[in-house]
C-alpha positions as CSV (number, residue, x, y, z in Angstrom):
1,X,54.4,146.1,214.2
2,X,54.3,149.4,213.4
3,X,56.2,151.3,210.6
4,X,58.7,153.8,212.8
5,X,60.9,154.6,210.3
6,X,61.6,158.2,209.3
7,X,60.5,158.2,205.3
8,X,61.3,161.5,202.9
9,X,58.8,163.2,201.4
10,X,59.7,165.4,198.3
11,X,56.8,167.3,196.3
12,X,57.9,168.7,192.9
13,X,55.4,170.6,190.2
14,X,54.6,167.9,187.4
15,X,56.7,169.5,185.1
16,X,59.4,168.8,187.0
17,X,58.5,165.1,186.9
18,X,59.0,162.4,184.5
19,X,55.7,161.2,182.9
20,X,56.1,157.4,183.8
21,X,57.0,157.9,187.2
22,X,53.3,160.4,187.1
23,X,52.1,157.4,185.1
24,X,53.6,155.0,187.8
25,X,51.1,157.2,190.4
26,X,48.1,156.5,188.5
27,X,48.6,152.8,187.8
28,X,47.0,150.8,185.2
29,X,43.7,149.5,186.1
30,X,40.7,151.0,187.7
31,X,38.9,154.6,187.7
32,X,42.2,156.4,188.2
33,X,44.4,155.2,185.2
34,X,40.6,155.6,182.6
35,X,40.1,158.9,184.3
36,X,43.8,160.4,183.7
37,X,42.6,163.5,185.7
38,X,40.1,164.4,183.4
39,X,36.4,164.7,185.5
40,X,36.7,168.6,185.9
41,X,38.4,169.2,182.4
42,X,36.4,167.4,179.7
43,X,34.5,169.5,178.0
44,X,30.6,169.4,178.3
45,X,29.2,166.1,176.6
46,X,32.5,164.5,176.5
47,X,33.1,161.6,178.7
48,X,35.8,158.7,179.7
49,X,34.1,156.5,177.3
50,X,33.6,159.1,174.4
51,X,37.2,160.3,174.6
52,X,39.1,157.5,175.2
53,X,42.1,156.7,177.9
54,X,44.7,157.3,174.7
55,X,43.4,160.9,174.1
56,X,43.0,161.8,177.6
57,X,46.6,160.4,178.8
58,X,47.9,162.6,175.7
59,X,46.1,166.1,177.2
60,X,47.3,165.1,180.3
61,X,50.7,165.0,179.5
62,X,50.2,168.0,177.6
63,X,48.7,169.9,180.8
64,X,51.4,168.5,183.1
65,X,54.2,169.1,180.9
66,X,56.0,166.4,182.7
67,X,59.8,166.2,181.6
68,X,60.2,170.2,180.7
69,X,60.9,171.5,184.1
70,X,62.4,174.3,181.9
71,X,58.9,175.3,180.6
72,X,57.3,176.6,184.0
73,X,53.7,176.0,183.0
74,X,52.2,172.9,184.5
75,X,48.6,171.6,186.1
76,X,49.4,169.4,189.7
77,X,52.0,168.3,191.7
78,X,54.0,165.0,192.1
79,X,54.7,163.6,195.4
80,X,57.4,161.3,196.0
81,X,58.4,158.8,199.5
82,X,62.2,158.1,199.4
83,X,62.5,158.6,196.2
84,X,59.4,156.5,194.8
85,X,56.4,158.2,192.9
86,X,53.6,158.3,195.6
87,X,51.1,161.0,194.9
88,X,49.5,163.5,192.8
89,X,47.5,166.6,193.6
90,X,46.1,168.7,190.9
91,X,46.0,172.7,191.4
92,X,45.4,175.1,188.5
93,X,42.8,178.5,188.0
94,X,39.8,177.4,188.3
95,X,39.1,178.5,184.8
96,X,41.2,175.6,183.7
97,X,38.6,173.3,184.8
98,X,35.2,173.6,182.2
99,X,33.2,171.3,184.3
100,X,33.9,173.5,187.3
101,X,32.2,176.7,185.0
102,X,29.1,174.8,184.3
103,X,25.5,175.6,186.4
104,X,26.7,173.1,188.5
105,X,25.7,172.9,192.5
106,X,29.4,172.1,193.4
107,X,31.1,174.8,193.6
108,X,28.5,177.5,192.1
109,X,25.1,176.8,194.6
110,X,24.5,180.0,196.9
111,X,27.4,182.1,196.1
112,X,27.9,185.0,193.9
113,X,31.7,184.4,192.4
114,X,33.2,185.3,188.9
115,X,33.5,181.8,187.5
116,X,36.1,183.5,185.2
117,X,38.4,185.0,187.7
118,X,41.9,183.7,186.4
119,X,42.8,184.9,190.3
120,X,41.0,182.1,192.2
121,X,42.7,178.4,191.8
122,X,41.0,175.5,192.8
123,X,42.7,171.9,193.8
124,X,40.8,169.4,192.1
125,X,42.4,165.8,192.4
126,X,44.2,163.8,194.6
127,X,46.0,160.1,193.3
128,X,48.2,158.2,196.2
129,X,49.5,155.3,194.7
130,X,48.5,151.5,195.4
131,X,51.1,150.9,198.5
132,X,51.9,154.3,199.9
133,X,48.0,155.1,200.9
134,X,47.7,156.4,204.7
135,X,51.0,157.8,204.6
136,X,49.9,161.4,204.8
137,X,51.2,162.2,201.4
138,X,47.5,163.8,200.5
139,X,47.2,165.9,203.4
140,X,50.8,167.2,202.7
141,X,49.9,167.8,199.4
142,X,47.1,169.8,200.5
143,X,49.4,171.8,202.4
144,X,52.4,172.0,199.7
145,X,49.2,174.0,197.0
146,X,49.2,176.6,199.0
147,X,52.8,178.4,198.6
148,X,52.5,177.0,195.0
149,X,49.3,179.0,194.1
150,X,50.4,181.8,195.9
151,X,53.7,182.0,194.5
152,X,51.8,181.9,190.7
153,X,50.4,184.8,191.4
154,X,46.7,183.2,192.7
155,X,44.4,185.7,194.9
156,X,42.7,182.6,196.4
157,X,42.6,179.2,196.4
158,X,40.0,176.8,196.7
159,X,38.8,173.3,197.8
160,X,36.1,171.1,197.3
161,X,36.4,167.8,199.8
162,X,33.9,165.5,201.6
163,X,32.6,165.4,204.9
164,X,32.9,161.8,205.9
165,X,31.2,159.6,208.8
166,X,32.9,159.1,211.9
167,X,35.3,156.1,211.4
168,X,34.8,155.7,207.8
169,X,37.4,154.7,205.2
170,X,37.6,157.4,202.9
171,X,41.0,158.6,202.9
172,X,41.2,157.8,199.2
173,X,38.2,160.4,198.1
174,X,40.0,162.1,195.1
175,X,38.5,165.5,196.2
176,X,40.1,165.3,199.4
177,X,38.7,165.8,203.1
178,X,38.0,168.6,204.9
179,X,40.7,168.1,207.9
180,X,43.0,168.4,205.5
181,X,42.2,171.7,203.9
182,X,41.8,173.5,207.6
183,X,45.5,172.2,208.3
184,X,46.5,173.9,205.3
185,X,44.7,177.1,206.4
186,X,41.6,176.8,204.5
187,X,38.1,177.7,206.0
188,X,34.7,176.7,205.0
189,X,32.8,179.3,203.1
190,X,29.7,177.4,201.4
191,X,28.6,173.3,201.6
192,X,26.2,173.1,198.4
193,X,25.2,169.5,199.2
194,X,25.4,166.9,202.3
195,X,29.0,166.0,202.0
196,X,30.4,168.8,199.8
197,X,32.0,171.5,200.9
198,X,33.8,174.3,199.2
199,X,36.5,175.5,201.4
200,X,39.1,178.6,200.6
201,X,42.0,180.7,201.7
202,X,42.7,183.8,200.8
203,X,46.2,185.4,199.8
C-alpha cells in the first residue's frame, strides 16, 4: 500500500545541526560513514585509508560547525523528515574543495573558468539516510542550495551529477542526477565524460 501521508521536510545549514543527528545521516558502516564527505576536500595524495575515519570525522565537524548555529560559517545542509535526520547536501565555493582545483576532467575539461573564483559554489555530496531513501529529500536539497548560495553572496552555483540509464537504480549517486539540478534551475553548460555533467545557474 502506498505511503499517503503528508511528511515535513525541514532543511537547516549544518551549523545549525547537532553533530550526531549529521552523524545519525551518515551511519556507521559502508563508503558513506569512511568517506565523512571528504572525496573533493583531501588534499592531493591523501586518501580514506591514509587519513583515517577519526581525522576525517574531526575536519568534518570542524567544516560543518555543527552545534554553533551562532557562528554562521558552515559547509552543507541537514535535512530532516518529521523531525528525524534524513539527508545531507554539501554546498561551499568551489575553492573549498582541492580535488575540484586539480587538472582534473570533471569539472575542468573544455572550459576556460578561474578555478579560484571564491564567487562560483559548487554542491558536491548528497547522504539520504538508510530508511528515508526515495523520499525526494535529495532533489529538495538540490533545490534548497540555491537561495543558500545566493544568499552567501555566490555569483554562480554549480553541479556535477550523472546521467543515468533509463530505469536504473541510481537515486543514491552522491553527486546527484541531472533532473534534479534543471528543477532547481540549473542548465547544462559542459559533459566532460559519458555520464558527467557539469551543470550551473547563474545569480
Amino acid at each position: 500500500m502506498a505511503d499517503t501521508a503528508v511528511h515535513a521536510l525541514t532543511i537547516i545549514p549544518a551549523n545549525q545541526a547537532g553533530w550526531e543527528d549529521l552523524q545519525t545521516v551518515f551511519g556507521t558502516r559502508g563508503d558513506r560513514a569512511r568517506c565523512q564527505c571528504s572525496r573533493y576536500k583531501m588534499e592531493p595524495g591523501e586518501c580514506w585509508a591514509s587519513v583515517g575515519v577519526e581525522e576525517l570525522a574531526f575536519r568534518f565537524r570542524s567544516d560543518t560547525d555543527c552545534g554553533h548555529p551562532e557562528s554562521g560559517t558552515t559547509s552543507g545542509l541537514v535535512a530532516y523528515l518529521d523531525g528525524e535526520p534524513a539527508g545531507w547536501c554539501a554546498v561551499e565555493p568551489h575553492t573549498a574543495y582541492p580535488r575540484l582545483l586539480l587538472k582534473a576532467r570533471v569539472p575542468w575539461d573544455g572550459r576556460a573558468e578561474d578555478r579560484n573564483d571564491e564567487s562560483v559554489w559548487a554542491v558536491t555530496c548528497f547522504v539520504t539516510r538508510a530508511g528515508f531513501r526515495r523520499r525526494g529529500i535529495s532533489r529538495a536539497l538540490a533545490l534548497e542550495t540555491v537561495d543558500y548560495a545566493r544568499q552567501r553572496g555566490a555569483r554562480a552555483l554549480e553541479a556535477y551529477p550523472m546521467i543515468t540509464a533509463p530505469g536504473a537504480l541510481d537515486v543514491e549517486l552522491h553527486v546527484g542526477l541531472c533532473s534534479m539540478f534543471a528543477d532547481a534551475g540549473f542548465t547544462e553548460v559542459s559533459q566532460p565524460t559519458v555520464r558527467r555533467v557539469v551543470m550551473r545557474i547563474d545569480f
